[in-house]
C-alpha positions as CSV (number, residue, x, y, z in Angstrom):
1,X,-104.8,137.8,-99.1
2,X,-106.1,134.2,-98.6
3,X,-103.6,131.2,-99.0
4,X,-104.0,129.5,-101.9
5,X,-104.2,125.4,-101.7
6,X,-103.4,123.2,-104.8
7,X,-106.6,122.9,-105.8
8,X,-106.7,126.5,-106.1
9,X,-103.6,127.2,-108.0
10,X,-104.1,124.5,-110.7
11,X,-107.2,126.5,-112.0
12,X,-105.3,129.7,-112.4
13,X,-103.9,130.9,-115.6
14,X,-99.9,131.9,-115.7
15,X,-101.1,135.4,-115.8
16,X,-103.0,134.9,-112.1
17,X,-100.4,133.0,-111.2
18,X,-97.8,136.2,-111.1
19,X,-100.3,138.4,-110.3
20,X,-100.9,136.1,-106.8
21,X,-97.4,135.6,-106.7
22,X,-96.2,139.1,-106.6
23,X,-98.8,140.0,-104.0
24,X,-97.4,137.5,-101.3
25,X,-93.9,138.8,-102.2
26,X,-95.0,142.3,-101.2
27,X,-96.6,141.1,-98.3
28,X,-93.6,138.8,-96.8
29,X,-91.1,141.5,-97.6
30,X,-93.9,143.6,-95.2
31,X,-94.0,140.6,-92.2
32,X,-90.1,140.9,-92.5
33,X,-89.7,144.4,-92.4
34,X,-91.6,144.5,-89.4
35,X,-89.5,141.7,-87.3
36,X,-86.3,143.2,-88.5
37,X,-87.7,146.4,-86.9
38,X,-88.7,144.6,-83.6
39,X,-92.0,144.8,-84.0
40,X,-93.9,141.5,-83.4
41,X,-96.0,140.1,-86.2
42,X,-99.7,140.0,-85.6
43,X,-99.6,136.5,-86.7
44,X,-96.2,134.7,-86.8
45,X,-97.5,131.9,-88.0
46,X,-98.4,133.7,-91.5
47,X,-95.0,133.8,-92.8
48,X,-94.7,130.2,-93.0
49,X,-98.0,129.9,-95.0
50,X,-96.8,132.7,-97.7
51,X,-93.5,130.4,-97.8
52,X,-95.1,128.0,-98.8
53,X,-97.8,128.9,-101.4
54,X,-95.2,131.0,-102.5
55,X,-93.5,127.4,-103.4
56,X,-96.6,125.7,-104.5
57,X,-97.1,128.5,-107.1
58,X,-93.6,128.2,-108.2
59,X,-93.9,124.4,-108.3
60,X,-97.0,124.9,-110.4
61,X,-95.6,127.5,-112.6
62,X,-93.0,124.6,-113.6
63,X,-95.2,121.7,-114.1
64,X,-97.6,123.3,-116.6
65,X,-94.4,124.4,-118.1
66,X,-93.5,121.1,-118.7
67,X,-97.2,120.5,-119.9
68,X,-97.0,122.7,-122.9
């Protein structure tokens, strides 16, 4: 799954929203799984991106919140 920017999650509904945010969810808990079995990630670097468009959704999900 791509990483989402801000310009990218402002023109998704709340329904995409979830959706996007439930698959990066799945796919953390996966990245973690696999260091907390000692495997090494394919591309460490990865986790800190879902992190963070993980909080950029959440952030966006309050603001348009706020908007309605």
């Amino acid at each position: 799954m791509a990483i989402l920017r801000v310009n990218d999650i402002q023109r998704l509904s709340p329904k995409e929203l979830s959706t996007q945010e439930i698959e990066l969810k799945k796919e953390y808990v996966k990245l973690k799984s696999q260091i907390a079995g000692g495997a090494a990630p394919e591309n460490p670097g990865r986790m800190r991106e879902i992190r963070r468009t993980l909080a950029r959704i959440k952030t966006m999900r309050g603001i348009k919140k706020t908007n309605e």
